[in-house]
C-alpha positions as CSV (number, residue, x, y, z in Angstrom):
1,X,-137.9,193.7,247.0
2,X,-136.6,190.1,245.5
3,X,-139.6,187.2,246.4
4,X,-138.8,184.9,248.8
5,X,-137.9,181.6,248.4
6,X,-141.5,180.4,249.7
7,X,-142.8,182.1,246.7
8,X,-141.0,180.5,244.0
9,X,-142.8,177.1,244.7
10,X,-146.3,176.9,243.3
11,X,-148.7,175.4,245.2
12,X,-149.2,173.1,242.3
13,X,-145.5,172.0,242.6
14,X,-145.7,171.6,246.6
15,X,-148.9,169.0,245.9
16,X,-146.9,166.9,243.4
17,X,-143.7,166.9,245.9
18,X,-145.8,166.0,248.5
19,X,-148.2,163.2,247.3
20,X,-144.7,161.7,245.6
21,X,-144.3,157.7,247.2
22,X,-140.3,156.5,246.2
23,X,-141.9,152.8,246.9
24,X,-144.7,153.4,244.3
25,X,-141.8,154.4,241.8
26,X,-140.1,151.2,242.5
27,X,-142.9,149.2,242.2
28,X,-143.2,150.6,238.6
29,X,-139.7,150.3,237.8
30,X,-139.4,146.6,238.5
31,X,-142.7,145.6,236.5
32,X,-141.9,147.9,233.2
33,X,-137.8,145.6,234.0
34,X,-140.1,142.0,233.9
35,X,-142.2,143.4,230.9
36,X,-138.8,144.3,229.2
37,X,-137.6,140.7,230.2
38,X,-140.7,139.0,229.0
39,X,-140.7,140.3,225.7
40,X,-136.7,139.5,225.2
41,X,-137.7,135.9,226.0
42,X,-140.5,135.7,223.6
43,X,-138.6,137.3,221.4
44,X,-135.7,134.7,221.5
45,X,-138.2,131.9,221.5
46,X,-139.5,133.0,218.4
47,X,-136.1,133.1,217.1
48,X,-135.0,130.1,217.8
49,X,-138.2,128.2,216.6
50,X,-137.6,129.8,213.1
51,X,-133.9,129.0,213.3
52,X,-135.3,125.3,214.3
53,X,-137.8,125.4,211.3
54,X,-134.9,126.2,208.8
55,X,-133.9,123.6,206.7
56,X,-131.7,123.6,204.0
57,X,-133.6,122.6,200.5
58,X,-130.9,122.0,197.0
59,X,-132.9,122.3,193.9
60,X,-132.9,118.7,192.5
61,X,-129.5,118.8,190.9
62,X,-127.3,119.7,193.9
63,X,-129.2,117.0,195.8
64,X,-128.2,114.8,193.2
65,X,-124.4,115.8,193.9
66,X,-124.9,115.8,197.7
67,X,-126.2,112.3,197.9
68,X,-123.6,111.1,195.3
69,X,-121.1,112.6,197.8
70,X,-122.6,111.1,201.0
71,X,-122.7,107.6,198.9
72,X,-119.1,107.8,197.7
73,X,-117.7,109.1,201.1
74,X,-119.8,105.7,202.8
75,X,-117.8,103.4,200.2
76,X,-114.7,105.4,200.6
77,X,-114.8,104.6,204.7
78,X,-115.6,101.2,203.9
79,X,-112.6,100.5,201.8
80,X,-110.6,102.0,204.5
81,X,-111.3,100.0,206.7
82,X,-111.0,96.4,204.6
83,X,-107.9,97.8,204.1
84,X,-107.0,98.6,207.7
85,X,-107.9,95.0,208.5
86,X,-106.2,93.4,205.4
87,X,-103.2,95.0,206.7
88,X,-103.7,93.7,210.2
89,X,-104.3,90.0,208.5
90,X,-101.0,90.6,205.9
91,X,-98.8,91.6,209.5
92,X,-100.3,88.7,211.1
93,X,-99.5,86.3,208.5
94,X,-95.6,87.8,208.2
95,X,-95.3,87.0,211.9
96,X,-96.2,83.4,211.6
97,X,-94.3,83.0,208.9
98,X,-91.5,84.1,211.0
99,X,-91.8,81.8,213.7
100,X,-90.4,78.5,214.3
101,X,-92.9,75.7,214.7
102,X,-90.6,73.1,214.0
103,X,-88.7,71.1,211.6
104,X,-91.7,69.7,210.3
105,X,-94.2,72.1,211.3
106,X,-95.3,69.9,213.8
107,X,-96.2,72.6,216.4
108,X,-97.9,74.9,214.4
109,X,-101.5,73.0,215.8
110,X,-100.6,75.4,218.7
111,X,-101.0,78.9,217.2
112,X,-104.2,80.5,218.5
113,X,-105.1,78.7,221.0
114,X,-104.7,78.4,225.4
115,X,-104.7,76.0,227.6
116,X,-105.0,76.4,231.4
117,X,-104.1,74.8,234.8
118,X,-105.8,75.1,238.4
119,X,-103.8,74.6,241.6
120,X,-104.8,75.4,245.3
121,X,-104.4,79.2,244.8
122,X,-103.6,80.1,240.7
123,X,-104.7,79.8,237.6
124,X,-102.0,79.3,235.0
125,X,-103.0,79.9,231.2
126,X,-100.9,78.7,228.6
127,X,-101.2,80.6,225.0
128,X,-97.9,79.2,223.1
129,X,-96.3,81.4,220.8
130,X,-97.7,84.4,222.8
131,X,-97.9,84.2,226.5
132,X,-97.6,82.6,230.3
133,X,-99.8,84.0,232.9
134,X,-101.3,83.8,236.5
135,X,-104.6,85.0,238.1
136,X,-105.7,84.2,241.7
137,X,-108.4,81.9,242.0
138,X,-109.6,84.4,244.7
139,X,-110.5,87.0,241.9
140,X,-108.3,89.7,240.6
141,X,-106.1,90.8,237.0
142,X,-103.6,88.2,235.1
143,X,-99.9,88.5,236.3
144,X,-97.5,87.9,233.2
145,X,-95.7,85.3,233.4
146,X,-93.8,86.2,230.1
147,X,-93.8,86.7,226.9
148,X,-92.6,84.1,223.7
149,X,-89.1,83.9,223.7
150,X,-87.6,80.7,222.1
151,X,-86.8,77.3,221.6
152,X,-84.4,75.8,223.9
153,X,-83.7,71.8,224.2
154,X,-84.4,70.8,220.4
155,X,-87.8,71.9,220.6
156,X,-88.7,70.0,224.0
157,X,-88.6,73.5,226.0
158,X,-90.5,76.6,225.5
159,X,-88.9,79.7,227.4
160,X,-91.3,82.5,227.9
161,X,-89.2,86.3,229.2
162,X,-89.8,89.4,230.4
163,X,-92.9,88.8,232.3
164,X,-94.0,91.0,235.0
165,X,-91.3,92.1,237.8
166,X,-91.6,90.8,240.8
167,X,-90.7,93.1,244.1
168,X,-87.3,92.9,244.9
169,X,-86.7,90.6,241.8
170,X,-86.0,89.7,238.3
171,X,-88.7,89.9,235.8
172,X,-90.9,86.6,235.7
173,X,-90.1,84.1,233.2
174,X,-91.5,80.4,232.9
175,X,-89.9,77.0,230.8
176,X,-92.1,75.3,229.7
177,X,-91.1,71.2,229.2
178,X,-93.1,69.5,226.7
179,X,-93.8,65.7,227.2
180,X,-95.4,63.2,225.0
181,X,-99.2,62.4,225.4
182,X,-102.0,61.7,223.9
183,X,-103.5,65.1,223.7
184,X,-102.7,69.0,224.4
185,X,-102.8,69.6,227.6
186,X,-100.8,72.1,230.6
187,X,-100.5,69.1,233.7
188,X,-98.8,71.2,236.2
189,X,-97.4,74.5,237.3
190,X,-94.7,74.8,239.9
191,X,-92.4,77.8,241.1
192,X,-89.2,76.6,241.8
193,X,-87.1,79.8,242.3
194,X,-88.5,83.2,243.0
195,X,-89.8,84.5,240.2
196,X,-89.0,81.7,237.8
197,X,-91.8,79.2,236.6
198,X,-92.0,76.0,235.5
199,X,-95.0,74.6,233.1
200,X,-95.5,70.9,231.9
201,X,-96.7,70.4,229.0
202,X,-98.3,67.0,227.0
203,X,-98.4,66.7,223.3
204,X,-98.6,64.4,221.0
205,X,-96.4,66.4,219.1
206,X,-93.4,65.2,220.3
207,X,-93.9,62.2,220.3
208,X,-91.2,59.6,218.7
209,X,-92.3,58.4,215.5
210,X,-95.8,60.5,216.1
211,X,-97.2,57.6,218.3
212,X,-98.6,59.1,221.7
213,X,-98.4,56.6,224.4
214,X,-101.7,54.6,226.2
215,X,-104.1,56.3,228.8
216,X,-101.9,54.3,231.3
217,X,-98.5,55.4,230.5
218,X,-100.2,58.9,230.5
219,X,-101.6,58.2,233.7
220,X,-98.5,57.6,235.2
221,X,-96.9,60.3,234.0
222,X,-99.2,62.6,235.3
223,X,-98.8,61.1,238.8
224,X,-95.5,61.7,239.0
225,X,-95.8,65.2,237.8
226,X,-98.6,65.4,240.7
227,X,-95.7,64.2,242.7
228,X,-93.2,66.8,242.1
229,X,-96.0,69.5,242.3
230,X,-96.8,68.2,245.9
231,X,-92.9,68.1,246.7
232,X,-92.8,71.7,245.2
233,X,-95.5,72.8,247.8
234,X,-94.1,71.5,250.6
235,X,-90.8,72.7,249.5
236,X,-92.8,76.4,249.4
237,X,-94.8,75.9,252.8
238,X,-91.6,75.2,254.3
């Protein structure tokens, strides 16, 4: 008769089955995973050391040629960039020589340089040949009050255009009135019409026959611009 199926197990197969823990087995799984893991991550660090270790050696003449290239590529940078600033100089010098400083020259002591002017509330800054501007005393950026336009008045006005635009308005723009004194120097600021300024300027520049007048006269000419400023504010407050 065929055996049963109780005697097709071995009693040595039934003891295995039996004593078999699924825990143990996990247990060994995850430690031989961590001992895989371990030796990756030596393994890598010992790569990378030796990759860190490398270091490229020329026999003595390619290191000749190398540090002939690194010396020529240095001078090569530094000629670019005299060049680069010649070029800046050559542009800037093409530009002056383009603009008008008057029939003798006269304003050209002007180029390069700012002057500026406090009232209650702004400060006004003066660059001629360049710029107008305006920055609350209270702190924040410049507002432009335009850009270099040109001479107007046989050289006793300076009109500065296309300054920042102001809401519901033109672009700012200023006129700057120049008035003999005895030294460089912005006297007042005033905004007559929205958006339009108005700058005075003293220089002995324009003077008649080059003689700026006495610390009086320039006294009283600066209080009446003081005048017209304070006429101008209450014009404003009003």
């Amino acid at each position: 008769s065929p055996p049963l199926d109780d005697d097709l197990a071995s009693p040595e197969t039934d003891e295995s089955a039996e004593d078999y823990d699924p825990e143990l087995d996990d247990e060994q799984t995850e430690e031989d995973d961590e001992d895989d893991l371990d030796e990756d991550e030596d393994t890598a660090d010992d790569d990378g050391s030796q990759h860190q270790s490398l270091e490229v050696v020329y026999d003595e003449h390619t290191q000749t040629l190398v540090d002939a290239a690194n010396v020529a590529r240095s001078s090569f940078q530094e000629a670019a960039d005299r060049v680069k600033e010649l070029n800046r100089e050559l542009m800037e010098g093409q530009e002056s020589l383009e603009k008008d400083y008057g029939p003798e020259d006269e304003f050209r002591v002007f180029e390069g340089n700012c002057y500026e002017y406090t009232d209650r509330e702004y400060n006004y800054k003066l660059c001629p040949f360049d710029k107008a501007s305006q920055s609350a005393k209270s702190g924040g950026g410049e507002t432009s009050l335009g850009k270099w336009g040109e001479w107007q008045d046989n050289y006793r006005s300076m009109k500065y255009s296309n300054g920042q635009g102001c809401w519901n308005g033109p672009n700012r723009s200023t006129t700057v009135r120049l008035e003999c004194g005895i030294e460089n120097l912005l006297v007042s600021a005033t905004e007559p019409n929205k958006c339009e300024y108005h700058f005075v300027f003293m220089t002995p520049a324009v003077c008649e026959g080059n003689e700026p007048p006495t610390l009086q006269q320039q006294g009283q000419q600066e209080e009446v611009e003081g005048q017209e400023e304070r006429v101008a504010d209450a014009h404003t407050e009003l």
